[in-house]
Every structure is written in structure tokens, then in C-alpha cells.
C-alpha positions in Angstrom: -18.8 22.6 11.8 -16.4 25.9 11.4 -15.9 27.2 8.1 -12.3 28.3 7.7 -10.9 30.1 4.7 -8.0 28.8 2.7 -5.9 31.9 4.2 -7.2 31.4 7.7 -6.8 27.4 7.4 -2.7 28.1 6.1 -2.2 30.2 9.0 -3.8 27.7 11.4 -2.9 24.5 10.2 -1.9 23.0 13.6 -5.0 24.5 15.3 -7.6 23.0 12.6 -5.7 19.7 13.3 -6.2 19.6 16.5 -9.5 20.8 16.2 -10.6 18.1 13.7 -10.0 15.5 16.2 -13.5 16.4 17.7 -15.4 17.9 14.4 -15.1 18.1 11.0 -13.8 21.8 9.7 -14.7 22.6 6.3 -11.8 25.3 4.4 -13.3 27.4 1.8 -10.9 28.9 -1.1 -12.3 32.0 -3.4 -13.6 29.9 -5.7 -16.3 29.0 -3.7 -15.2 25.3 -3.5 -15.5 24.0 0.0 -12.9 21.0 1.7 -13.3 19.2 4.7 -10.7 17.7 7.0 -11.6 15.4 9.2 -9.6 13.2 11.3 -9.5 9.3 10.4 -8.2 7.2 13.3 -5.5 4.8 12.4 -6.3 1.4 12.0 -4.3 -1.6 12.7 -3.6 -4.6 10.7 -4.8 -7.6 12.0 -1.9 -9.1 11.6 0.0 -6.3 13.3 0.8 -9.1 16.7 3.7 -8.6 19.5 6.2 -11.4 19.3 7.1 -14.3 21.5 10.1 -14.9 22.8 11.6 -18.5 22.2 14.8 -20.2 22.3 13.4 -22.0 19.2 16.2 -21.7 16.6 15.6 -20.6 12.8 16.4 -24.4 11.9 14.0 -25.7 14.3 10.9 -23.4 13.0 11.7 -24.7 9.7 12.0 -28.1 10.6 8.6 -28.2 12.4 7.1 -26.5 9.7 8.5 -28.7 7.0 7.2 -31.6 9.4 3.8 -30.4 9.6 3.9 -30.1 5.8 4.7 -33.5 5.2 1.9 -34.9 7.4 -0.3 -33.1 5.7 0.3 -34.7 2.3 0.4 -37.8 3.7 -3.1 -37.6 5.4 -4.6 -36.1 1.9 -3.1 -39.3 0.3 
């Protein structure tokens, strides 16, 4: 891990970035008190899907859906 000083890390920024992809770099202001950045890949949603095409219309979605809800209270009944 590279230790970078607050100074060095503001001068750097885009470099440490970069850098972080592949280790973690710690920054260390005069304090004494010691940060590390380290990257985090982004995650996806599971429910983050690619679309369908369809010449389904709005009213038809909602009609099947409605449908589908009405069978179902039937079949509980």
C-alpha cells in the first residue's frame, strides 16, 4: 500500500484514482490520522433488466394484468 500525504494526495488526485483500482492507497494528514481510498466496483440492481420490445399497448398490459388479478381471487375463493 503507498502512503500518500494529504498535500501529495491533492496534487495527485487523478493518479491515486487510477492507482486505487489495483490497491488500496492510504493519505496521511499532519495529524497523524491516516485514510484509505480504495476503489468499490459498482454494483447493479437486480432489477436493473433491458427491455422488450412489443406492440403490446399500455391498455392491453393493464388489461392482462387486471385479468390475471381477477383469476387469482377467484382461485383463493
Amino acid at each position: 500500500m503507498k502512503v500518500y500525504t494529504y498535500s501529495e494526495a491533492r496534487q495527485k488526485l487523478t493518479e491515486l484514482l487510477d492507482l486505487a483500482r489495483t490497491e488500496d492507497v492510504a493519505i496521511r494528514r499532519r495529524g497523524g490520522e491516516t485514510f484509505v481510498l480504495r476503489y468499490e466496483r459498482a454494483t447493479r440492481s437486480p432489477l436493473d433488466i433491458p427491455g422488450i420490445k412489443t406492440k403490446a399497448s399500455m391498455k392491453d398490459i393493464l388489461d392482462a394484468i387486471s385479468e390475471v388479478r381477477d383469476g387469482s381471487r377467484r382461485s383463493k375463493n
